[in-house]
C-alpha positions in Angstrom: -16.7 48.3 30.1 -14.2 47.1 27.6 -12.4 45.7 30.4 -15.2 43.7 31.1 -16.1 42.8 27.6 -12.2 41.9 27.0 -12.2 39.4 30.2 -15.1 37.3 28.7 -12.6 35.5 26.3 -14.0 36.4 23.0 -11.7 34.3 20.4 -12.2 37.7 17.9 -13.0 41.3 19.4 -13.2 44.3 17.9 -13.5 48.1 20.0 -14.5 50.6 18.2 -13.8 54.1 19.7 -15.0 56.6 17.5 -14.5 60.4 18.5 -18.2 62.8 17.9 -20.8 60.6 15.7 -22.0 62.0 12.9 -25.2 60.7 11.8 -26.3 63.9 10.0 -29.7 65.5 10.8 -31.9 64.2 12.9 -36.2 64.7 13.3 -35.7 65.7 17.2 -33.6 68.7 18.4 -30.3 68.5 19.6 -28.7 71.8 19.9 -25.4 70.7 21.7 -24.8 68.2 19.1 -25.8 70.8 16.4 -22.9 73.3 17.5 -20.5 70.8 18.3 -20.8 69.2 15.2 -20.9 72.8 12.9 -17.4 73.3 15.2 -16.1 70.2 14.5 -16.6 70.9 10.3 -15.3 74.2 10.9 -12.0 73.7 12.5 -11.4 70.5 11.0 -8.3 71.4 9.4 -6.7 71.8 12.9 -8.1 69.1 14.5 -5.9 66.1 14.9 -7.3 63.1 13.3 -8.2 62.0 16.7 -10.9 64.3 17.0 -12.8 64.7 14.1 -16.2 64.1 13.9 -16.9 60.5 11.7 -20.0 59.6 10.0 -21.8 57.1 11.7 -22.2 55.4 8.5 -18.6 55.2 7.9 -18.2 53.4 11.5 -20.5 51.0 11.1 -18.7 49.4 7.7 -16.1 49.4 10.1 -17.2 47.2 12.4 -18.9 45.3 9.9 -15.4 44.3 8.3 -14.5 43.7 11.5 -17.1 41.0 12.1 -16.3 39.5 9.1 -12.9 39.1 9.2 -13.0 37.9 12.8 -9.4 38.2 13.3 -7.7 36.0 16.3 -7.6 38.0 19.5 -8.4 41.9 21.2 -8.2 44.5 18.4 -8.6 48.4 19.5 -9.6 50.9 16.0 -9.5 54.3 17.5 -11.2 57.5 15.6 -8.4 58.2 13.6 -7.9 55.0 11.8 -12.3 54.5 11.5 -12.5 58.0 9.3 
């Protein structure tokens, strides 16, 4: 997909690639998420950077900065640098 999205020739475009979202608790049930996020707070200390779970809040000012600025060309933030 970001292939894809590369070859249409944006002047400014930003990928985000966040690691687990974050978006703290939710109405519906989502068990999976619920354990992988209490692991994820748990072991964070050993966790590379990489993999640590960022608030979804936290990523969207990201991208938002990114819009704005609209730097010239293809720009890749990967989880580490978003949290």
């Amino acid at each position: 997909m970001e292939n894809t999205i590369t070859g249409l020739g944006y002047p400014s475009l930003t990928l985000v690639r966040p690691s687990l979202l974050d978006g703290g608790r939710r109405p519906e049930n989502r068990p999976g998420e619920r354990v992988g996020l209490w692991f994820a707070g748990v072991f964070r200390p050993l966790l590379p950077a990489r993999y640590r779970a960022v608030a979804t809040d936290v990523v969207a000012r990201t991208l938002l900065a990114a819009a704005f600025a609209q730097a010239p060309g293809v720009h890749v933030i990967e989880s580490e640098r978003i949290a």
